[in-house]
C-alpha positions as CSV (number, residue, x, y, z in Angstrom):
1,X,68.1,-33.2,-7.0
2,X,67.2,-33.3,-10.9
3,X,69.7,-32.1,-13.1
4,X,69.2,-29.2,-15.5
5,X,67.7,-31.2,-18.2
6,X,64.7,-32.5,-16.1
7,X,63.3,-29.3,-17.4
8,X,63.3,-30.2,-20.8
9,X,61.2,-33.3,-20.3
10,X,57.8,-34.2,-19.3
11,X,57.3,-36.9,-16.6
12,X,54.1,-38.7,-16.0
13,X,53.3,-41.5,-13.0
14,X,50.5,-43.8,-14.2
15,X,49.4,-45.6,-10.9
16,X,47.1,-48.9,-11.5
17,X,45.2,-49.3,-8.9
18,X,42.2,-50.9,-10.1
19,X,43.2,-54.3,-9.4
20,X,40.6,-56.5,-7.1
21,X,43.4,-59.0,-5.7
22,X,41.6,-62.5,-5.1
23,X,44.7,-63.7,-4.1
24,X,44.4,-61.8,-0.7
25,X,41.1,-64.0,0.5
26,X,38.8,-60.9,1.3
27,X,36.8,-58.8,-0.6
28,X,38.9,-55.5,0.1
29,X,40.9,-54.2,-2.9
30,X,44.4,-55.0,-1.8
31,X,45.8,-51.3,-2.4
32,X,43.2,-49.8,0.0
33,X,44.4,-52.1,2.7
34,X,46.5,-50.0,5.9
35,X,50.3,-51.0,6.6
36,X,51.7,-48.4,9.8
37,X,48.0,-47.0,10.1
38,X,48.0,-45.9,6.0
39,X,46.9,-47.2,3.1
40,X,49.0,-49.2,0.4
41,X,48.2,-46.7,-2.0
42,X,49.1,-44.4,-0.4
43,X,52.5,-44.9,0.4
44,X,53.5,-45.5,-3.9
45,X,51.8,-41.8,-4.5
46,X,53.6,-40.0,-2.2
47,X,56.7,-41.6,-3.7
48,X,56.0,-40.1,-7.1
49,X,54.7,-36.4,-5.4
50,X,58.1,-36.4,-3.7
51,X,60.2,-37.6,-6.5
52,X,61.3,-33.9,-8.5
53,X,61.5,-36.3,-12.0
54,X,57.5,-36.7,-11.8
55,X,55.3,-33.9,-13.0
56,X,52.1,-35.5,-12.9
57,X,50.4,-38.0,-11.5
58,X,47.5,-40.4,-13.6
59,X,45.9,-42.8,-11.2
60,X,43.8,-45.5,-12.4
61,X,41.0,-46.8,-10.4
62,X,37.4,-48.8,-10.9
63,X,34.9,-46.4,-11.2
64,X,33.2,-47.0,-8.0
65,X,36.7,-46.3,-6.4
66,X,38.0,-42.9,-7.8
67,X,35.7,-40.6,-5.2
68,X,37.1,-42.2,-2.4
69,X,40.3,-42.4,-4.0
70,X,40.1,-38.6,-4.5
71,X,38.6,-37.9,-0.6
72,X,40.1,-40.7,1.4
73,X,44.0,-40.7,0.0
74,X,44.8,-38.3,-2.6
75,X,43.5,-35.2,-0.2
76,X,43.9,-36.1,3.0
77,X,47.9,-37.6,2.0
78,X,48.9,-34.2,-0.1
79,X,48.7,-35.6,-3.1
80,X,49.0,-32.8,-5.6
81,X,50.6,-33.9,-8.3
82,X,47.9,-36.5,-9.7
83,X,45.6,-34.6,-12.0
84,X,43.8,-37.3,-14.0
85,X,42.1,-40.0,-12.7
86,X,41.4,-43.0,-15.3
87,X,39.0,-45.7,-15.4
88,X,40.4,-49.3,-15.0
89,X,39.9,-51.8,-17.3
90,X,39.0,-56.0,-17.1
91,X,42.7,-56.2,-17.4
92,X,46.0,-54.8,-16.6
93,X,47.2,-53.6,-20.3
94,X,43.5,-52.2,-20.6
95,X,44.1,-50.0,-17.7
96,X,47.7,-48.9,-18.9
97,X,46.0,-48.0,-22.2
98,X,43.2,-46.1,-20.8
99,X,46.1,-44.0,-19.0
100,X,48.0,-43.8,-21.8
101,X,45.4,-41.9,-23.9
102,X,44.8,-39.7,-21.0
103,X,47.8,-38.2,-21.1
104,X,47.8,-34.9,-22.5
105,X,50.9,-34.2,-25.5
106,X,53.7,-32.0,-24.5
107,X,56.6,-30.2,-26.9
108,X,59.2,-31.4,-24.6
109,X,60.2,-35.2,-24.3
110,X,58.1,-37.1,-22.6
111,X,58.3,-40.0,-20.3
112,X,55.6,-42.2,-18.1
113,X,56.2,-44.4,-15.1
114,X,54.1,-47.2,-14.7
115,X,54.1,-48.3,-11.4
116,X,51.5,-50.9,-9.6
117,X,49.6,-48.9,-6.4
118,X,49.9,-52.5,-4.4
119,X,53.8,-51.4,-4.5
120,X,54.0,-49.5,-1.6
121,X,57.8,-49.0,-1.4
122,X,59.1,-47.7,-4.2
123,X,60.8,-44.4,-3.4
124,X,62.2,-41.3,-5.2
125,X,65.7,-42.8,-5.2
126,X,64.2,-45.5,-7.4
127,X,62.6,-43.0,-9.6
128,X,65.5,-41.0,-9.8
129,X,67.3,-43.8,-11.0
130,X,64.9,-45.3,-13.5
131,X,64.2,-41.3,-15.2
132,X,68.2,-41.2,-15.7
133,X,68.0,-44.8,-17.5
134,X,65.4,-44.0,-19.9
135,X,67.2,-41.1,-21.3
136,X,69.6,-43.4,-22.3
137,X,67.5,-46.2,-23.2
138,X,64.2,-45.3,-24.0
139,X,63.0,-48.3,-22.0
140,X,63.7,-49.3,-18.8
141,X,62.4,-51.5,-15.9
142,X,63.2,-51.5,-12.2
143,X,63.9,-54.7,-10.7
144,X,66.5,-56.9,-8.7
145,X,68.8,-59.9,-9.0
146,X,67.6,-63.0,-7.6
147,X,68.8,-64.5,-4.9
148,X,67.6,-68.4,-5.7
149,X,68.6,-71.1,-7.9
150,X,66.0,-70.8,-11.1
151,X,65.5,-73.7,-12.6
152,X,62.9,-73.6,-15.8
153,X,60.5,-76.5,-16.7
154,X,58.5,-78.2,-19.2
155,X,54.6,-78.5,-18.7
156,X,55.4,-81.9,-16.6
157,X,57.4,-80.3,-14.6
158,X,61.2,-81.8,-15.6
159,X,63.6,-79.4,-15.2
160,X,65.3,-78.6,-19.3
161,X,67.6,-75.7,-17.8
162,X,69.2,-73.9,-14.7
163,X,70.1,-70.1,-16.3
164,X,72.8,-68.2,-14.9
165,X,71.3,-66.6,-12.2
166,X,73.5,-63.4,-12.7
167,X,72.2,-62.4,-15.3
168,X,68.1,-63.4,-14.3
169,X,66.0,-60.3,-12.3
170,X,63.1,-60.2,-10.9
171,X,60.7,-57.1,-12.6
172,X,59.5,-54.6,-10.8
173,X,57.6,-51.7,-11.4
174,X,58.1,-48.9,-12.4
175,X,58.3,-49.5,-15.9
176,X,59.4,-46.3,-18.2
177,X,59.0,-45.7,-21.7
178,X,59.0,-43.0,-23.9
179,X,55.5,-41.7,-23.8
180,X,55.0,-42.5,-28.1
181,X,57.1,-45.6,-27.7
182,X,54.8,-47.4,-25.3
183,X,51.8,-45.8,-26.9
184,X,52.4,-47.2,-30.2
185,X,53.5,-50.4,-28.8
186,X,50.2,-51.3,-27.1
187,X,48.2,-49.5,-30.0
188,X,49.9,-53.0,-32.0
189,X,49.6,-55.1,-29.1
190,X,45.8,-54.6,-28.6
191,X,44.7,-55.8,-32.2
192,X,46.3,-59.5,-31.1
193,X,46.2,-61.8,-28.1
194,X,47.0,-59.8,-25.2
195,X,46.6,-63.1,-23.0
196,X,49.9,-63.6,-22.4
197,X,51.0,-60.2,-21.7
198,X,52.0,-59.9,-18.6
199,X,53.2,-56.7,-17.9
200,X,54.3,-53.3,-20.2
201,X,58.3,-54.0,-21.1
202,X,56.8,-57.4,-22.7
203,X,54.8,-55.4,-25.5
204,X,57.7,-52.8,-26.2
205,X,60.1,-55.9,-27.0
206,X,57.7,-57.6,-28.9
207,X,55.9,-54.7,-30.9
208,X,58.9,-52.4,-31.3
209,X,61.8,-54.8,-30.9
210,X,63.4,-52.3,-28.8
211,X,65.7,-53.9,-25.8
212,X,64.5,-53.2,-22.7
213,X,67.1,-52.1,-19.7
214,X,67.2,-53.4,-16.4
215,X,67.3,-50.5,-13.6
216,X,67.9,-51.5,-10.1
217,X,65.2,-51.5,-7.8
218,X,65.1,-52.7,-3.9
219,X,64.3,-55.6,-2.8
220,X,61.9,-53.9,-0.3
221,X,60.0,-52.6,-3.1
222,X,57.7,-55.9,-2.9
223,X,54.2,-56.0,-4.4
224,X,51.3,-56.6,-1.7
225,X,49.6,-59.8,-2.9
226,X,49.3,-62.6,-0.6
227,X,48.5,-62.0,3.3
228,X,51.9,-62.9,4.2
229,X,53.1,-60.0,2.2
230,X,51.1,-57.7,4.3
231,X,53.5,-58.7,7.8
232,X,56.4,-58.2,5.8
233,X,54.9,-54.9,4.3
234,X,54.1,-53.9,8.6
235,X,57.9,-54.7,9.3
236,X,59.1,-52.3,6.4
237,X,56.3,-49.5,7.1
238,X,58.1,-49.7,10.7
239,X,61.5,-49.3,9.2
240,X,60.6,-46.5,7.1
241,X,58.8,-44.7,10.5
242,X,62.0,-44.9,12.4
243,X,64.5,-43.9,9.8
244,X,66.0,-47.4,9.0
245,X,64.9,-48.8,5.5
């Protein structure tokens, strides 16, 4: 349960799924995909309707995609909290933006959560956890330690350093901002080269030189990208069925 002051802020989910994922070998968007008999996308939305931080629900799709977004998963799943849908861009920070300004102003605080739809198992622990943070710190991402040895590279491919890997995560999503923080932040970012950008906390350290915290995540809460992600996605969805994950 939320504490008292939940009710003096206003949380937003902004869930991308407009992404095509070539990686994945077919021509099926990735987050439209079934794990346990339901679709990827699925499983990240209900996450946010059954999270009590999350007041609304944006969900970004390709045009082509938001009727059967709307008929196919949002309906038939429960999904009553998303009430916008928002069209995706060419590229990942378009698509955040297009949410962003999509979002309608409140008087109280606000927050948004933005979360990849090929994330299937985040959960409202996770979100719980990550709203808490950015109270504190105005920016937060979810994410885990890694487990391996990470060694970093020059462009031949020598190794120049081994970092501490106590103190090296791997991102996650969700990723929450202030609403105005992250909005002004990628109002900057867009007007330079956003080729390197490679996901949201990047353009609040850069733009706003605001530090960023780290929020633990799980280390189920895997993004669906390759094929081989999909049987270890069927072996979670079965884990979450029975009661174990």
């Amino acid at each position: 349960m939320m504490g008292a002051e939940a009710k003096n802020a206003v949380c937003t989910a902004v869930v991308l799924a407009a992404g095509r994922g070539t990686r994945m070998g077919i021509s099926q968007a990735k987050q439209y995909l079934e794990i346990g008999g339901k679709p990827v996308l699925a499983y990240a939305l209900e996450a946010f309707q059954q999270s009590p931080a999350i007041d609304g629900i944006v969900l970004v799709t390709d045009r082509d995609h938001m009727e059967y977004c709307r008929t196919e998963i949002v309906e038939p799943y429960g999904i009553r909290k998303v009430s916008v849908y928002a069209e995706g861009g060419r590229e990942r920070y378009e698509s955040v933006w297009n949410a962003l300004k999509a979002i309608a102003p409140a008087t109280d605080r606000q927050y948004v959560f933005i979360h990849d739809g090929a994330r299937p198992f985040v959960t409202p622990e996770i979100i719980g956890r990550a709203y808490k943070a950015v109270q504190k710190w105005k920016a937060c991402v979810v994410g885990m330690p890694v487990k391996d040895t990470i060694k970093v590279t020059d462009a031949d491919g020598d190794i120049v350093s081994s970092p501490d890997r106590r103190l090296v995560w791997m991102a996650q999503t969700p990723q929450v901002f202030e609403l105005e923080l992250i909005r002004e932040a990628l109002r900057r970012q867009l007007t330079e080269d956003c080729s390197r950008i490679t996901d949201d906390a990047m353009v609040v350290e850069r733009q706003m030189g605001v530090r960023v915290h780290m929020v633990e995540g799980s280390y189920e809460n895997i993004k669906i990208t390759t094929p081989e992600d999909l049987d270890i996605a069927e072996v979670f969805a079965k884990q979450q069925r029975t009661g174990r994950f």
